[in-house]
Backbone as JSON, one array per atom type, in Angstrom:
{
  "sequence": "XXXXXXXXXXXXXXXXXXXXXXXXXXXXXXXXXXXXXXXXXXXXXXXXXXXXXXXXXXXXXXXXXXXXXXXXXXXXXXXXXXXXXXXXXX",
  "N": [[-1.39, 30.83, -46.82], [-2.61, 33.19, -45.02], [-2.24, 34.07, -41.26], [-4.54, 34.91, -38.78], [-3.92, 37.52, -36.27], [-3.14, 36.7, -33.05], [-5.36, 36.77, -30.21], [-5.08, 39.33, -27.62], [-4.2, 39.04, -24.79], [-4.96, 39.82, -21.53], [-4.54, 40.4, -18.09], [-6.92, 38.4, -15.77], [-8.46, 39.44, -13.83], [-7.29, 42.1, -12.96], [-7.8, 44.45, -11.17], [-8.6, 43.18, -8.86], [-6.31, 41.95, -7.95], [-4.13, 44.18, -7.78], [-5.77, 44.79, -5.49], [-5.27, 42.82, -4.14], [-3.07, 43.04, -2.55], [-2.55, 45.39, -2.1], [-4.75, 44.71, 0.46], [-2.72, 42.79, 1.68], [-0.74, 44.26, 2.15], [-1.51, 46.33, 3.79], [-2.27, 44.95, 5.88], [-0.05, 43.51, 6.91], [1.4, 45.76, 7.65], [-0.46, 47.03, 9.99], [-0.2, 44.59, 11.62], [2.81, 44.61, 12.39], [3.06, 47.46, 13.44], [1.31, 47.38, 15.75], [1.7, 45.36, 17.55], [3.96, 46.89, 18.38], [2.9, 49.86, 19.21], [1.46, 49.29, 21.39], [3.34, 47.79, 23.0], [4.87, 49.92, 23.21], [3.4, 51.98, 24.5], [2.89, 50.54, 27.2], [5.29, 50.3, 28.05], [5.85, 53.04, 28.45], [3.74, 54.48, 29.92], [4.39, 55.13, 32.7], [5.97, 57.21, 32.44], [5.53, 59.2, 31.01], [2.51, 59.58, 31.19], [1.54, 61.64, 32.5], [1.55, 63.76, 30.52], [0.67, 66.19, 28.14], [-2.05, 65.47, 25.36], [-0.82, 65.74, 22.81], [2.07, 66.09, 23.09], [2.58, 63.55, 23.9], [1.49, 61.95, 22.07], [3.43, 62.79, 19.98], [5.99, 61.66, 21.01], [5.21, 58.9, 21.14], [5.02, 58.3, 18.46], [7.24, 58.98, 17.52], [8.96, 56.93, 18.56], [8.07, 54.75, 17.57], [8.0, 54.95, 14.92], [10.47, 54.77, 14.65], [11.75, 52.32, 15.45], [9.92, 51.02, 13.75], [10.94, 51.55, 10.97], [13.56, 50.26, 11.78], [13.1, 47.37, 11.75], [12.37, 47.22, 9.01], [14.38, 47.35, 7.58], [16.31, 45.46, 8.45], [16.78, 41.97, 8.72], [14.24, 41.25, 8.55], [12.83, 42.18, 6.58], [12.88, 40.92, 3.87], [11.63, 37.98, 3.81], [9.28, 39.24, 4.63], [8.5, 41.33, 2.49], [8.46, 39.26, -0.13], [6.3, 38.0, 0.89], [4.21, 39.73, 0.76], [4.15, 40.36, -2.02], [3.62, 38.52, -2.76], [3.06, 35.58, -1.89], [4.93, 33.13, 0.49], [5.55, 31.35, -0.74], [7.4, 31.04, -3.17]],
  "CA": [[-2.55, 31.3, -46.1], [-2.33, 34.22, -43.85], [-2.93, 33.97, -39.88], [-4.95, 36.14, -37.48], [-3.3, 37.94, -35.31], [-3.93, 36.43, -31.84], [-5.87, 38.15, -29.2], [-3.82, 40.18, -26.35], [-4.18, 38.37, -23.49], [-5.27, 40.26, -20.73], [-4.98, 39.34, -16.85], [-8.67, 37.68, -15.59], [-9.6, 40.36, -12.72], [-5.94, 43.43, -13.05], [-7.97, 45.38, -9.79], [-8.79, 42.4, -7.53], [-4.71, 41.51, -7.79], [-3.87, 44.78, -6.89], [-6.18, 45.31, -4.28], [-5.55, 41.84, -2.39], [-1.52, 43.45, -2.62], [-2.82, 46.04, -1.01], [-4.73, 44.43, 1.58], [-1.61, 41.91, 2.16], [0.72, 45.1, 2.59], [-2.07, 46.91, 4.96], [-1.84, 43.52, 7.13], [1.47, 43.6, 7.53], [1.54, 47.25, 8.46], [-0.98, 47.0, 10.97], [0.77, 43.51, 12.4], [3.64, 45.47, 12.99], [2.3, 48.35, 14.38], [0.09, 47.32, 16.98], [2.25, 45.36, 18.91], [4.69, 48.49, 18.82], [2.45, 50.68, 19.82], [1.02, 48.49, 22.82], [4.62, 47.85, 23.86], [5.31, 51.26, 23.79], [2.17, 52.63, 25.72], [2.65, 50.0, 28.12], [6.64, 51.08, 28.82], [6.02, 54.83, 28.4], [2.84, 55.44, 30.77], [4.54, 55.49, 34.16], [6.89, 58.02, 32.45], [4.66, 60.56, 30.45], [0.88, 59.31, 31.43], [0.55, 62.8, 32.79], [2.03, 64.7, 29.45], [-0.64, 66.57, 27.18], [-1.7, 64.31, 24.47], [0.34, 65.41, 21.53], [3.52, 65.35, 23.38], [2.41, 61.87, 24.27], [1.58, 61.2, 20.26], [4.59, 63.31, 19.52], [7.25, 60.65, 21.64], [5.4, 57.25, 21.25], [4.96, 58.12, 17.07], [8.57, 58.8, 16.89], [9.77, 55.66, 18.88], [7.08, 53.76, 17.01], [8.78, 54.99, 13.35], [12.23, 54.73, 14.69], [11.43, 50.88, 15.61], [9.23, 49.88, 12.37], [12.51, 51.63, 10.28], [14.92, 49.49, 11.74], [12.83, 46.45, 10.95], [12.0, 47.11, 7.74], [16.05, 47.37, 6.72], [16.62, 44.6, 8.92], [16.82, 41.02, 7.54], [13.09, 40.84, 8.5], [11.76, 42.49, 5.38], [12.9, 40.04, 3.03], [10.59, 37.4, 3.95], [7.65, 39.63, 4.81], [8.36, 41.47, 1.21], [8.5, 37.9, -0.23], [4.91, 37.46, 1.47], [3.18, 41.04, 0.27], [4.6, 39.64, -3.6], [2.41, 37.08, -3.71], [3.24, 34.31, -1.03], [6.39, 32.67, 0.56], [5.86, 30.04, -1.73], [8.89, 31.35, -4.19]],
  "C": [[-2.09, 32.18, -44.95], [-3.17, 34.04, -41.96], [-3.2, 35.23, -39.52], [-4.46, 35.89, -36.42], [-4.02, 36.96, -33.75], [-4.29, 37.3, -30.88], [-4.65, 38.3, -28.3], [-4.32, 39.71, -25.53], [-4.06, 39.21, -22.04], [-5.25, 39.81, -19.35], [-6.46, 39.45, -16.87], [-8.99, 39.31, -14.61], [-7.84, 41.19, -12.19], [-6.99, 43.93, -11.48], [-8.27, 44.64, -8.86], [-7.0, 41.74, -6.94], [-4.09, 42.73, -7.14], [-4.5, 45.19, -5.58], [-5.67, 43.62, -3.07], [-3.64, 42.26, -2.3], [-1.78, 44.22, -1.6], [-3.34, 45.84, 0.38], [-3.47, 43.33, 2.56], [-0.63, 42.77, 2.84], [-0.38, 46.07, 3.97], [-2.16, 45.78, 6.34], [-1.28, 43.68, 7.99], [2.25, 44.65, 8.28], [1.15, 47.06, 9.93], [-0.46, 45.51, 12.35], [2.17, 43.93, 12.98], [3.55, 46.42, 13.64], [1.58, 48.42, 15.9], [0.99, 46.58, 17.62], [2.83, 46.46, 19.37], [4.2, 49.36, 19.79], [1.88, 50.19, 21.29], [2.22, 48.67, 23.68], [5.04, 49.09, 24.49], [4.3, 51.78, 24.96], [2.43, 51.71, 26.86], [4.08, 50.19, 28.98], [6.68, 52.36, 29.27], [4.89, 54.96, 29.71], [3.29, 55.55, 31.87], [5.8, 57.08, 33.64], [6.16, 59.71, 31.95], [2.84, 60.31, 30.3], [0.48, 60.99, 31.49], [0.84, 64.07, 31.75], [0.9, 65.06, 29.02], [-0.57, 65.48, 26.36], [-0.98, 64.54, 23.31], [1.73, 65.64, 21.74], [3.34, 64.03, 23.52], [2.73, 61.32, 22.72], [2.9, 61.61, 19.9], [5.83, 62.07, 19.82], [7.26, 59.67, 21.36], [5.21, 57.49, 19.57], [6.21, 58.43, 16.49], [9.44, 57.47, 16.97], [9.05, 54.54, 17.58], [8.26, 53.69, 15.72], [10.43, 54.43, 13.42], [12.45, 52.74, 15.38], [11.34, 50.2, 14.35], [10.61, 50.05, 11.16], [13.88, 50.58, 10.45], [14.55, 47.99, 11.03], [12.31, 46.24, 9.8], [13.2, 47.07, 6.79], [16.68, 46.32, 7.69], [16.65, 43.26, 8.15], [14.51, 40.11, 7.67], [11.75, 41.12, 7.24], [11.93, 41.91, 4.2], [11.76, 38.91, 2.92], [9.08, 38.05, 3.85], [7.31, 40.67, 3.43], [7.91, 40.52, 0.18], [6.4, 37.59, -0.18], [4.32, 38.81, 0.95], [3.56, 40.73, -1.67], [4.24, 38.99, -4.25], [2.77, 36.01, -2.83], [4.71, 34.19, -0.83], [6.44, 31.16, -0.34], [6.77, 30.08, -2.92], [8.44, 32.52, -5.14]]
}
């Protein structure tokens, strides 16, 4: 007796998995970010308060990148990769 093929097995909901990836990795962006940028504005304004504003954006969006870069090749992006992957649960 011959069998039918079995169905293809599909994930349940493929665009709600990538989107909660996405909101897990926009999180984590913005959790990093915002202190940065606080820290920074709050070291920098006695130095360039009275700069135009896109030298201002120009200085604190380089320190900013040249910060989030180091910790993202640091040993801090293992874990928080780990956690945008699907949990630190393994």
């Amino acid at each position: 007796m011959k069998s039918l093929p079995s169905p293809v097995r599909r994930p349940r909901h493929p665009a709600i998995r990538i989107a909660g990836w996405r909101t897990r990795n926009a999180i984590l962006v913005w959790l990093a970010a915002f202190p940065t940028i606080a820290v920074l504005l709050a070291r920098l304004q006695p130095l360039i308060g009275g700069w135009p504003l896109l030298a201002r954006t120009f200085v604190l969006s380089a320190l900013m990148v040249l910060i989030l870069n180091f910790i993202s090749s640091s040993g801090a992006a293992t874990p928080l990769g780990r956690l945008v992957a699907g949990g630190l649960g393994g």
